[in-house]
N, C-alpha and C positions, 0 to 999 in steps of 0.2 A: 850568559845563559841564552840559548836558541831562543828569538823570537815566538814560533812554531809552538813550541814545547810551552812556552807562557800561554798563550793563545788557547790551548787547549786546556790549560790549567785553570785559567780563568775567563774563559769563551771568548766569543768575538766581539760581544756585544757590550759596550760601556758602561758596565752595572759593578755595583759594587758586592764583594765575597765578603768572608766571615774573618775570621781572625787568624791571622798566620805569622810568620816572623822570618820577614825578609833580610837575606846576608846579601850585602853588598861590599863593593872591594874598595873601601876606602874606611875611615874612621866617623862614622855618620852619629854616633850614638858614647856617652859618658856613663858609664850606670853606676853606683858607689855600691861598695861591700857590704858596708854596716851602716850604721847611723851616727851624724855626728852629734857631738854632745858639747855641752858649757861645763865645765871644771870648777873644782874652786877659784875663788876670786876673777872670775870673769875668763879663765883661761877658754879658751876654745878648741879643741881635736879634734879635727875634719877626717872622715871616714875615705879606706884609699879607694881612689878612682879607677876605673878602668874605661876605655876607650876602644868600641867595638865597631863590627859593620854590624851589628846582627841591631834589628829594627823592630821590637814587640809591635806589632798591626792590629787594630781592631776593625781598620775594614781597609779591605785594599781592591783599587781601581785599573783595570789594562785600557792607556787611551791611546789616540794616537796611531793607529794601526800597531799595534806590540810595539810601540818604540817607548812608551812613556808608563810609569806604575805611579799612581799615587796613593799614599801611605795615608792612616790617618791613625794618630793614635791619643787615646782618651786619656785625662790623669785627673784625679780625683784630690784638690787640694782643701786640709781640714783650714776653716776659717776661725771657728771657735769650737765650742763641747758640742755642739748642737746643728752647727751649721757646716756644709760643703761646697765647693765652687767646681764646676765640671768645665774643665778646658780642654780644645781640642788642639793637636798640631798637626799642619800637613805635610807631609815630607814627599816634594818629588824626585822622582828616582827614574835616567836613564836607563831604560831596560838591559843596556849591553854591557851595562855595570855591575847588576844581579846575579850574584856566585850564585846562590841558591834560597829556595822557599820550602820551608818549615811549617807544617802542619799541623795541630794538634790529634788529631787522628789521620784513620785511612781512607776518610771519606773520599781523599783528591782519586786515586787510583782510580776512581771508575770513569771520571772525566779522559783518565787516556788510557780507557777501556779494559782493563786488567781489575781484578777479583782479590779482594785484602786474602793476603796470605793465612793459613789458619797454622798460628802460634798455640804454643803446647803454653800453659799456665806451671807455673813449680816456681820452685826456689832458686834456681840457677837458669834463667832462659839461655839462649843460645847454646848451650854444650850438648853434646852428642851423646846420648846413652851406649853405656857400654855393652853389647851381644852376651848374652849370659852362654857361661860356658858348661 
């Protein structure tokens, strides 16, 4: 991905943005389908894997003059009924490795200056209403 275009996506300045979900072109990320489980008699069936670039982010950093992105993503492990452990992992990421960044809204758009497009709400978005005859 264009340096430029990151730059402007997430300013010039070393501060950290919101949450997005950065695709990078290599296999950075394992996520499982389902959950595994214990069986009878101790058997064990491990849920299948998949192996992505796509990076969930809960904050992500442009340093380095746009050459460098760091990742940082939260995960929330149960300890017991009652108790949680919050850890954090940092993932850094070559910018010229960066296929694409994923938004959860259209808030980015206005960062490279463009107006969220205004989407019709229904039951089939994207299709074209037919001209009544």
């Amino acid at each position: 991905m264009d340096g430029m275009l990151l730059q402007k996506l997430f300013g010039p300045g070393q501060r950290w943005h919101g949450p997005c979900t950065v695709v990078i072109d290599a296999e950075a990320n394992i996520q499982s389908v389902g959950s595994d489980s214990i069986g009878s008699s101790a058997t064990k069936s491990y849920a299948q894997r998949i192996a992505s670039g796509r990076i969930s982010a809960d904050a992500v950093a442009l340093i380095n003059e746009g050459k460098v992105i760091l990742v940082v993503q939260q995960h929330k492990i149960r300890q017991g009924p009652n108790e949680e452990l919050l850890k954090h992992t940092l993932t850094v990421v070559d910018a010229g490795h960066v296929v694409a960044v994923e938004f959860p809204d259209t808030g980015a758009l206005t960062a490279l200056g463009l107006t969220p497009p205004a989407i019709r709400a229904g039951s089939s978005p994207g299709t074209v209403q037919r001209p009544a005859l």
